[in-house]
The first five atom37 places (N, CA, C, CB, O) and aatype in JSON, in Angstrom:
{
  "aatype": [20, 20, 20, 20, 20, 20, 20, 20, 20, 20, 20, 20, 20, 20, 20, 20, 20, 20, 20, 20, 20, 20, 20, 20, 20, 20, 20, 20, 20, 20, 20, 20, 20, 20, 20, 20, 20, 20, 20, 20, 20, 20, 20, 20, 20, 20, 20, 20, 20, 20, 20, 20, 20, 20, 20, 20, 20, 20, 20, 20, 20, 20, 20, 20, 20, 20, 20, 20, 20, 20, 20, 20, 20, 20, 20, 20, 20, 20, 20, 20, 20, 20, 20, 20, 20, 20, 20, 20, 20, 20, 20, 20, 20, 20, 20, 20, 20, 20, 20, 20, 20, 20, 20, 20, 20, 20],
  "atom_mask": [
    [1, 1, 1, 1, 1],
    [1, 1, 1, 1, 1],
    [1, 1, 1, 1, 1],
    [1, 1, 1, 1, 1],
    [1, 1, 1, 1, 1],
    [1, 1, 1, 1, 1],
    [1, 1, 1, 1, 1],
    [1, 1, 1, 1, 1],
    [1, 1, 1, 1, 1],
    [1, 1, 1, 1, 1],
    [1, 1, 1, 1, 1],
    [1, 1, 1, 1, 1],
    [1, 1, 1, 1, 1],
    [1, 1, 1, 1, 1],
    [1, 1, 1, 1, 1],
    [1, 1, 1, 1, 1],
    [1, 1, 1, 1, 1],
    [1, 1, 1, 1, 1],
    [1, 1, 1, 1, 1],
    [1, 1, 1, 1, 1],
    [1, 1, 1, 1, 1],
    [1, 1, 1, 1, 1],
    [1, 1, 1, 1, 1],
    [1, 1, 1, 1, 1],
    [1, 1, 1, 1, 1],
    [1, 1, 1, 1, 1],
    [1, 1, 1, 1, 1],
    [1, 1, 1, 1, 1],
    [1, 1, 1, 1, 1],
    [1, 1, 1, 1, 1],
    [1, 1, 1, 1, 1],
    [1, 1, 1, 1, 1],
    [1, 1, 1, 1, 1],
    [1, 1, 1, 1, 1],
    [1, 1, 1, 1, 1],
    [1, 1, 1, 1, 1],
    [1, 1, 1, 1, 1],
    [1, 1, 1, 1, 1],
    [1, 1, 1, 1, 1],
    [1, 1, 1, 1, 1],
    [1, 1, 1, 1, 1],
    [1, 1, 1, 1, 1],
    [1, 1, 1, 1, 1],
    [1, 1, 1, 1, 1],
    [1, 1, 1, 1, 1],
    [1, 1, 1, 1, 1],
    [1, 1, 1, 1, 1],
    [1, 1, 1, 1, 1],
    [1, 1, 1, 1, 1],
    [1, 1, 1, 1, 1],
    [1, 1, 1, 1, 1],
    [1, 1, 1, 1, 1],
    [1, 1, 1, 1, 1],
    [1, 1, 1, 1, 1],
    [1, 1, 1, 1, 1],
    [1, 1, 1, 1, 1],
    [1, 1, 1, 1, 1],
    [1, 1, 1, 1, 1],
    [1, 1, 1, 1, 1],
    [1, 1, 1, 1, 1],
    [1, 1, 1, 1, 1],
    [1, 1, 1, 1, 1],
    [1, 1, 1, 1, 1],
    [1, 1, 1, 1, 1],
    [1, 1, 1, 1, 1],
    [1, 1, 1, 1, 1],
    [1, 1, 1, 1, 1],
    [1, 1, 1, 1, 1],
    [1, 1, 1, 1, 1],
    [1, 1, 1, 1, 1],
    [1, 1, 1, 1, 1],
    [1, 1, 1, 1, 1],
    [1, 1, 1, 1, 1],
    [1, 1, 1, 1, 1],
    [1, 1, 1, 1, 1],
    [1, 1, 1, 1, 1],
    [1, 1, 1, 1, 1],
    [1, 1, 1, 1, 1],
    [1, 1, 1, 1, 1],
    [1, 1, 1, 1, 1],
    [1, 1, 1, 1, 1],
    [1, 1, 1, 1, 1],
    [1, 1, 1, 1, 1],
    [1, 1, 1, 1, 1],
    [1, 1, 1, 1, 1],
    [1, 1, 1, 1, 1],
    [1, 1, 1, 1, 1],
    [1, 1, 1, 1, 1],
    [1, 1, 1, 1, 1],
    [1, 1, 1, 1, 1],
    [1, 1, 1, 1, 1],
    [1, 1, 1, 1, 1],
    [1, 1, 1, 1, 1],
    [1, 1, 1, 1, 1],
    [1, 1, 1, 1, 1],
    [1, 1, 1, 1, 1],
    [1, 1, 1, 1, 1],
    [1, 1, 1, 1, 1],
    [1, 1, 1, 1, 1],
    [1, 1, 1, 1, 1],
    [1, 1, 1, 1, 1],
    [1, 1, 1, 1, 1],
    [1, 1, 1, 1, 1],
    [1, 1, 1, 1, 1],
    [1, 1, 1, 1, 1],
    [1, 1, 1, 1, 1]
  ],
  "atom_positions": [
    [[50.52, -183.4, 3.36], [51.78, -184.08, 3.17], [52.54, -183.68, 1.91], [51.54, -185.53, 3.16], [53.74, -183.94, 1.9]],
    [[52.13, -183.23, 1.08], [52.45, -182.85, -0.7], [53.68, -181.58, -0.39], [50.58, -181.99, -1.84], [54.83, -181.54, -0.81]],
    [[53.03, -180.73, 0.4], [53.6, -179.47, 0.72], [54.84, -179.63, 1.63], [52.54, -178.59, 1.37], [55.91, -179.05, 1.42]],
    [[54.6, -180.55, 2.76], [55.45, -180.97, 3.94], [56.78, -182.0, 2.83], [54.23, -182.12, 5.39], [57.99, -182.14, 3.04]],
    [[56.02, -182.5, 1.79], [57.0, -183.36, 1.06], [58.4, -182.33, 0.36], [56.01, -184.21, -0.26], [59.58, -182.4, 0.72]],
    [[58.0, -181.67, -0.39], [58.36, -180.75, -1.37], [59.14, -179.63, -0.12], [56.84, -180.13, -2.4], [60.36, -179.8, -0.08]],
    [[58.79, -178.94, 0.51], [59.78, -178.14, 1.15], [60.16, -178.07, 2.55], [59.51, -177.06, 0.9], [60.51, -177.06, 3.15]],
    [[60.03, -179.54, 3.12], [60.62, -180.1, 4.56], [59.86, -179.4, 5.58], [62.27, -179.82, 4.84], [60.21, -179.48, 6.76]],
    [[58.88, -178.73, 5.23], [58.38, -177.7, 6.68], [57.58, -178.78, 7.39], [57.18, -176.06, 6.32], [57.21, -179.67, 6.62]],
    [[57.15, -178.95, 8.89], [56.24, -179.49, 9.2], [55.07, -178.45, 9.39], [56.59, -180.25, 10.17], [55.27, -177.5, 10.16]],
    [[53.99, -178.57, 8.81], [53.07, -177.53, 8.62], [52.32, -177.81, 10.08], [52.1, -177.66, 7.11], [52.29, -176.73, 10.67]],
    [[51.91, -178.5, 10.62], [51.15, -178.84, 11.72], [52.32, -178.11, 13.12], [50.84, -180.77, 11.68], [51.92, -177.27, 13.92]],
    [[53.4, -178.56, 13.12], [54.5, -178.38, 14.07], [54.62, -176.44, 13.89], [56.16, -179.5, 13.48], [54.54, -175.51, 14.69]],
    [[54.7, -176.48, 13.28], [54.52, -174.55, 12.27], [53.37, -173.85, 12.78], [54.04, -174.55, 10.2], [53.57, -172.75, 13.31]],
    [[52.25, -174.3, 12.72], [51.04, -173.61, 13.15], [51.19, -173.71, 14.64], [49.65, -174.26, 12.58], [51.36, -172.65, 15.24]],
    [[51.17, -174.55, 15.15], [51.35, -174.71, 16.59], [52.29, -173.59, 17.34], [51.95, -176.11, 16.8], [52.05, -172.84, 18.29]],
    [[53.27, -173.77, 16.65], [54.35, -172.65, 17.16], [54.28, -171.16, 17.06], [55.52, -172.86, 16.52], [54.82, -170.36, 17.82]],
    [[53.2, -170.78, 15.52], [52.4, -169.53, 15.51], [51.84, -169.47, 16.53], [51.5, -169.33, 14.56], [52.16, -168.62, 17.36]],
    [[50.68, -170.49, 16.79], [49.89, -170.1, 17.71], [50.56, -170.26, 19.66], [48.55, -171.05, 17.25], [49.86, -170.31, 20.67]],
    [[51.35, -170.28, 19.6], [52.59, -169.96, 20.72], [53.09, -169.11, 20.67], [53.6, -170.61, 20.86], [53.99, -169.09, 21.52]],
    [[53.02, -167.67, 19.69], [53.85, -166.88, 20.15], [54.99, -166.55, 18.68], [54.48, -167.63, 21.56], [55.47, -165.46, 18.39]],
    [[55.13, -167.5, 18.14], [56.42, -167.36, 17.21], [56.06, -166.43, 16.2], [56.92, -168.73, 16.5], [54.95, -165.9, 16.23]],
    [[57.11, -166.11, 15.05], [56.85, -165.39, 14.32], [57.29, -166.19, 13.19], [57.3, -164.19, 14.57], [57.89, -167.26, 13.33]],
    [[56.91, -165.55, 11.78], [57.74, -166.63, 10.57], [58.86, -166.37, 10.94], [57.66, -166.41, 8.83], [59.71, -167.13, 11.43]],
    [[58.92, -165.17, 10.7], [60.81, -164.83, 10.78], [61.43, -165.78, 11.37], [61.39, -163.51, 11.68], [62.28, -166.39, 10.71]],
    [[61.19, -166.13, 12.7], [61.79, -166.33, 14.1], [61.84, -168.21, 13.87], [60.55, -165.55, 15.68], [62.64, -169.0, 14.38]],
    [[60.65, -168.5, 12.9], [60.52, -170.05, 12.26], [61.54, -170.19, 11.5], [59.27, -170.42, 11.38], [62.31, -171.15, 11.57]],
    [[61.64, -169.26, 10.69], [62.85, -169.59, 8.93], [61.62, -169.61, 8.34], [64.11, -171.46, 8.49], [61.85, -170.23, 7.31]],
    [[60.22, -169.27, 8.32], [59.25, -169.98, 7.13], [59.07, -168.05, 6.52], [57.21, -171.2, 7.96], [57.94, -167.58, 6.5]],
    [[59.85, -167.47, 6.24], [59.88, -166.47, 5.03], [59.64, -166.83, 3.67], [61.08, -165.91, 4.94], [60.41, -167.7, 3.27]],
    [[58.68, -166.37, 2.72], [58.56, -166.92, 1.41], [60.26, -167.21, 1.02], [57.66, -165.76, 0.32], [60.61, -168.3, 0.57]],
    [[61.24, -166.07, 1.26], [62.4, -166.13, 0.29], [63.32, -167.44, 0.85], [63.32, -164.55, 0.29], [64.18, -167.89, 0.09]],
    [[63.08, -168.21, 2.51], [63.68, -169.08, 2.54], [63.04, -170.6, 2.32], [64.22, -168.82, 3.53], [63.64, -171.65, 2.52]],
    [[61.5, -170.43, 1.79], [61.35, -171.76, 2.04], [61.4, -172.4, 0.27], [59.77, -172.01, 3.05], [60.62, -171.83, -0.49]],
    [[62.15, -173.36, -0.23], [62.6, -173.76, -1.42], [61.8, -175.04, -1.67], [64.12, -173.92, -1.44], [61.96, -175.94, -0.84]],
    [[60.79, -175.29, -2.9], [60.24, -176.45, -3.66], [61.51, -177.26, -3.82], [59.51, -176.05, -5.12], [62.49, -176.85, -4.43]],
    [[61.39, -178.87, -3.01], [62.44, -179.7, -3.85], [62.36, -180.62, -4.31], [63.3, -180.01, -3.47], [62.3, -181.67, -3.67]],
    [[62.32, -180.55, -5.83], [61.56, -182.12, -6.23], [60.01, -182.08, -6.12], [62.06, -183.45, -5.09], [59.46, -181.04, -5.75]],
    [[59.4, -183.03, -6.39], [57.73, -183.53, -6.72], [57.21, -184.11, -5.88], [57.42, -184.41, -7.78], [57.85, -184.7, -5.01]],
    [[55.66, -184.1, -5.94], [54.8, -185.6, -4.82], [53.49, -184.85, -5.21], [55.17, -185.81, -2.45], [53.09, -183.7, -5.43]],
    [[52.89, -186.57, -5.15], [51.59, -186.35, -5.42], [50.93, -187.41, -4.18], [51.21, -186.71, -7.14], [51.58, -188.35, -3.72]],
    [[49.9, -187.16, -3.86], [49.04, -188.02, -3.4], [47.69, -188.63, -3.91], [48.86, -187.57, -2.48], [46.88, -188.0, -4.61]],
    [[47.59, -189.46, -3.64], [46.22, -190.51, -4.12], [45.57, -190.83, -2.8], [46.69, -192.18, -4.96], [46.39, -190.82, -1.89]],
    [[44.17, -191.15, -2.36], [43.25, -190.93, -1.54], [42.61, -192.64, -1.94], [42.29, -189.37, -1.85], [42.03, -192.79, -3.02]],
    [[42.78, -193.76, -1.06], [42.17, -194.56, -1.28], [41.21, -194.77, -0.84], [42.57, -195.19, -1.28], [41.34, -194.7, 0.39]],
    [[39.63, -195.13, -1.29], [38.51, -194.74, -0.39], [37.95, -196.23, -0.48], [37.4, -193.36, -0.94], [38.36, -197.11, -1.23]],
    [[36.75, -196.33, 0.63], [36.38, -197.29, 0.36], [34.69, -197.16, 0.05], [36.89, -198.1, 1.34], [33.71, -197.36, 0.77]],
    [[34.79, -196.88, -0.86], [33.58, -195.96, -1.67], [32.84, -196.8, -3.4], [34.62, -194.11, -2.17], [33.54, -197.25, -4.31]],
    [[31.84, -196.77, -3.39], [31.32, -197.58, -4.51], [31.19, -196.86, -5.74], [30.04, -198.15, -4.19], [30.04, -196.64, -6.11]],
    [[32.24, -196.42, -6.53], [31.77, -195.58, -7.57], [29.96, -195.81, -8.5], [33.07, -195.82, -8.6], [29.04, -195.02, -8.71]],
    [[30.13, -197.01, -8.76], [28.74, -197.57, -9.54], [27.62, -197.0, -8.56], [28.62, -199.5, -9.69], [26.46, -197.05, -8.98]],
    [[27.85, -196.44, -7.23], [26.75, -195.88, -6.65], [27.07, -194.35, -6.2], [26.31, -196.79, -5.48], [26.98, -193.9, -5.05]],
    [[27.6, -193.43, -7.77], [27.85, -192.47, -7.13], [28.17, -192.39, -5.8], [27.1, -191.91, -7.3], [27.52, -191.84, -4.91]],
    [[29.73, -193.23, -5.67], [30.97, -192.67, -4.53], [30.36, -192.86, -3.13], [31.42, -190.83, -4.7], [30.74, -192.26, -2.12]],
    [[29.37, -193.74, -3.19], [28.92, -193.56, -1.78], [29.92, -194.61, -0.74], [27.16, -193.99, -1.71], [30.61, -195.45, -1.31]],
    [[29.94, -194.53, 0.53], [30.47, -195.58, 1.5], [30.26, -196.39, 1.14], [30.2, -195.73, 2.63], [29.1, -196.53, 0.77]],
    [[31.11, -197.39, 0.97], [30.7, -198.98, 0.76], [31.46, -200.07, 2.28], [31.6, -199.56, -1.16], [32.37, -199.71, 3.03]],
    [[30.7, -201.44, 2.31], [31.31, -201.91, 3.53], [31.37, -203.6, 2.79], [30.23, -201.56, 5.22], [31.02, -204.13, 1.74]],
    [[31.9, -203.91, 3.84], [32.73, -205.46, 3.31], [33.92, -205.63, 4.16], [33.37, -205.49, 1.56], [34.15, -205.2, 5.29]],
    [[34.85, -206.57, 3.1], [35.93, -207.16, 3.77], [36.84, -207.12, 2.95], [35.77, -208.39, 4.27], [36.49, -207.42, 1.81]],
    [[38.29, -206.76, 3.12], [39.43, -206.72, 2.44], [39.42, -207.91, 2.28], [40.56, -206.16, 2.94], [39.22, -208.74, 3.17]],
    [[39.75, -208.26, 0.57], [39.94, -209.45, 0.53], [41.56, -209.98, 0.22], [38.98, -209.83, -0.4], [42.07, -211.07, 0.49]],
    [[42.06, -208.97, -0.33], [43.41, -208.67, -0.59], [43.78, -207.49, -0.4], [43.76, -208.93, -1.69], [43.19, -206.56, -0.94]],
    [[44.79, -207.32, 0.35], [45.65, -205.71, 0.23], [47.08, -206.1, 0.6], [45.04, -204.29, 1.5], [47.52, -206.78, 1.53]],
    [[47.81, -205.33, -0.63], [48.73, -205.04, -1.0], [49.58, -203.83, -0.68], [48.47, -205.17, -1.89], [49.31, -202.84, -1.36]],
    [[50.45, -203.7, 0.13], [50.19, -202.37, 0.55], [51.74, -201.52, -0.51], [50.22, -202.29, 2.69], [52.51, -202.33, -1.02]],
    [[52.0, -200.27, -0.69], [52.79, -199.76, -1.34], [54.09, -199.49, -0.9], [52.3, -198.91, -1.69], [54.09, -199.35, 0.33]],
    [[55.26, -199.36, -1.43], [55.88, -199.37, -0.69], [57.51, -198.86, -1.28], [55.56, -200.56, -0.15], [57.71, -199.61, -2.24]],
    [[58.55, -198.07, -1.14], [59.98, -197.64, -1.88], [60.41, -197.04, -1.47], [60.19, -197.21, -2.91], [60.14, -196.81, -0.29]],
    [[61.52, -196.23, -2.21], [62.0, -195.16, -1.73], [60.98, -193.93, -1.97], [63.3, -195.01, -2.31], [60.55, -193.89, -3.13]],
    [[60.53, -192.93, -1.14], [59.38, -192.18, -1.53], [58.09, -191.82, -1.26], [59.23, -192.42, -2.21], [57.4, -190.84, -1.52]],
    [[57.91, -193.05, -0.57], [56.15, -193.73, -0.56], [56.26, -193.11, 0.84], [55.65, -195.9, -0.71], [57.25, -192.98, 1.57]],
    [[55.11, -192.79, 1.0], [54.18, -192.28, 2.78], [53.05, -192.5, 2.44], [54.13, -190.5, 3.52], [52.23, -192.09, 1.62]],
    [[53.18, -193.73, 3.72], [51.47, -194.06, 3.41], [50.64, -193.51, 5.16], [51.18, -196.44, 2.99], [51.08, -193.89, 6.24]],
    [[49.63, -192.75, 5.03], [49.18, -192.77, 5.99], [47.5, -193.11, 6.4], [49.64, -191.77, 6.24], [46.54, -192.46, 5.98]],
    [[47.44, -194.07, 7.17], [46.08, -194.9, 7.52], [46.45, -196.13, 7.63], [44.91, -194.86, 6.49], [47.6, -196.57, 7.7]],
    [[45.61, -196.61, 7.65], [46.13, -198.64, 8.16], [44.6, -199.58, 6.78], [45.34, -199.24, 11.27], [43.55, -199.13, 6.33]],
    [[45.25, -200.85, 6.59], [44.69, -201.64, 5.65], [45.45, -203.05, 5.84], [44.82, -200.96, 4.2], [46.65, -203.26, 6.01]],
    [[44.25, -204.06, 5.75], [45.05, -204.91, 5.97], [44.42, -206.17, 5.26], [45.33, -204.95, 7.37], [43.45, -205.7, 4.66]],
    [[44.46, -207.44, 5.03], [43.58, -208.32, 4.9], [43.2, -208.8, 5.58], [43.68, -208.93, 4.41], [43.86, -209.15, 6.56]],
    [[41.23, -209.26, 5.35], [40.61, -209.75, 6.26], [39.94, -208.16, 7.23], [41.72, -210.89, 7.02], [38.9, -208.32, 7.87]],
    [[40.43, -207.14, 7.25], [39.49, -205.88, 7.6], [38.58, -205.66, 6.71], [40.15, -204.61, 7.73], [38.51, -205.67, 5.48]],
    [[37.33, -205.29, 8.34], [36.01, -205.47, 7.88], [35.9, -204.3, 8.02], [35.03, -206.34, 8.46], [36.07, -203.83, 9.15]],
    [[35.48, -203.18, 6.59], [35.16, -202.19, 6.62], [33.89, -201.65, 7.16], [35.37, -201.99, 5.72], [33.23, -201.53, 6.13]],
    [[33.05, -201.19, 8.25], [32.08, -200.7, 8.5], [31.53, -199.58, 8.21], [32.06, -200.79, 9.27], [32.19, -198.79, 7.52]],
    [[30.44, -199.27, 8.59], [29.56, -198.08, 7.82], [29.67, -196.7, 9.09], [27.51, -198.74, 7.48], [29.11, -195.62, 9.26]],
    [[30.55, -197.37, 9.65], [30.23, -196.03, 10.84], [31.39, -195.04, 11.1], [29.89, -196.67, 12.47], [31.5, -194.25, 12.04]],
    [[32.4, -195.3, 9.91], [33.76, -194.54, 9.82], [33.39, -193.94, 8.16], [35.43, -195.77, 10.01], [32.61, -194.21, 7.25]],
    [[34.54, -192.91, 8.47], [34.7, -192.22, 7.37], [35.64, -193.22, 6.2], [35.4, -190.78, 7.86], [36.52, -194.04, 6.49]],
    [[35.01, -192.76, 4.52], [35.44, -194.3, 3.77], [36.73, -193.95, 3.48], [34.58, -194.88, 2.27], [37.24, -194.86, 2.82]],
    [[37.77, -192.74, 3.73], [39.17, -192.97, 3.43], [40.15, -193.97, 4.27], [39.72, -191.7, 3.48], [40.16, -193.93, 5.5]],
    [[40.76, -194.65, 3.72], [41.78, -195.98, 4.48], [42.52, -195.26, 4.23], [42.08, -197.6, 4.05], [42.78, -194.57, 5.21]],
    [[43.34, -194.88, 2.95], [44.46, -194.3, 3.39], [45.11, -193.64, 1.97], [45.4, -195.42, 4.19], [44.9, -193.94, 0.79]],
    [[46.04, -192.57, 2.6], [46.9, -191.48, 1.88], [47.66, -192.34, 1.1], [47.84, -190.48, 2.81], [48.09, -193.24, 1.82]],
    [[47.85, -192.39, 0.51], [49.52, -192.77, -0.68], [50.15, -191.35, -1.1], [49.06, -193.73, -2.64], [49.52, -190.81, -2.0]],
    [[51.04, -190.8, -0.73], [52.02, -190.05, -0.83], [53.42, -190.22, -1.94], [52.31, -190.08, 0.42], [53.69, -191.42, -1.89]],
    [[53.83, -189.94, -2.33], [55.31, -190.57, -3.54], [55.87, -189.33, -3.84], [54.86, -191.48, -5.34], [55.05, -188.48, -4.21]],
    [[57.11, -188.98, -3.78], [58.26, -188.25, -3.63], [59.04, -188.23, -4.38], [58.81, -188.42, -2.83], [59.63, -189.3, -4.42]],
    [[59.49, -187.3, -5.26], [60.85, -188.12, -6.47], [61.36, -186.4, -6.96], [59.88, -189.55, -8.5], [60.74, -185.34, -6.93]],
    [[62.38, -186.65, -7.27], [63.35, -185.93, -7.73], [63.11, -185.24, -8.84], [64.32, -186.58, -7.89], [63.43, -184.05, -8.94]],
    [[62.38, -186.06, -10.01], [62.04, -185.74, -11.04], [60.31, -186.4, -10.82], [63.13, -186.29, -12.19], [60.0, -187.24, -9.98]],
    [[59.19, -185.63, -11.98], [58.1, -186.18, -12.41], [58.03, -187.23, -12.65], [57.71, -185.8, -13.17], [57.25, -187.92, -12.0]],
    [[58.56, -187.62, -13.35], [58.3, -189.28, -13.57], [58.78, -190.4, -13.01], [58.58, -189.65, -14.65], [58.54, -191.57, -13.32]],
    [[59.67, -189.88, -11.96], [60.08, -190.68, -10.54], [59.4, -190.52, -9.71], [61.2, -190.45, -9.9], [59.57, -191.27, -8.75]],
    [[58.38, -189.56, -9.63], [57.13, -189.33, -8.51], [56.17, -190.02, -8.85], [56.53, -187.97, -8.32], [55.74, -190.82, -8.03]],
    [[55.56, -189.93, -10.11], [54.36, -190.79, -10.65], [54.86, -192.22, -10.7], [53.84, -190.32, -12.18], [54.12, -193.12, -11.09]]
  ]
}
């Protein structure tokens, strides 16, 4: 998403269409046309026990708050009252943030 943020390409939609046949050219994805605009970072919320070297941890949301502006892509689901289990992978979810300048991204 960082990359897809910064220079509008859909990278998934892009590969697909390589693997159909296309060419960059024939995409627009030439190094000289594709332009950085602005910043983004992402953060990885896990549900992971640091005090036990990062392992899976399980429980129950007891609060979640979820993020939210001009900017924000959040992708995964969280909610309160979700019962995290041991039989999924421990990322809930992407936080994504977008800004014009650095310190409108952070």
């Amino acid at each position: 998403p960082v990359t897809e943020e910064v220079t509008g390409v859909d990278l998934v939609q892009s590969q697909i269409k390589i693997a159909s046949g296309y060419s960059l050219e024939e995409l627009g994805l030439t190094q000289d046309k594709i332009k950085v605009n602005g910043y983004a970072i992402q953060a990885r919320v896990t549900t992971e026990n640091p005090s036990k070297g990062f392992q899976p941890d399980t429980g129950k949301i007891r609060v979640y708050r979820e993020a939210s502006g001009q900017g924000i892509r959040l992708d995964g689901v969280g909610y309160t009252g979700q019962v995290i289990t041991p039989y999924y992978d421990s990322l809930l979810m992407k936080v994504t943030a977008r800004g014009n300048t650095f310190q409108n991204t952070v």
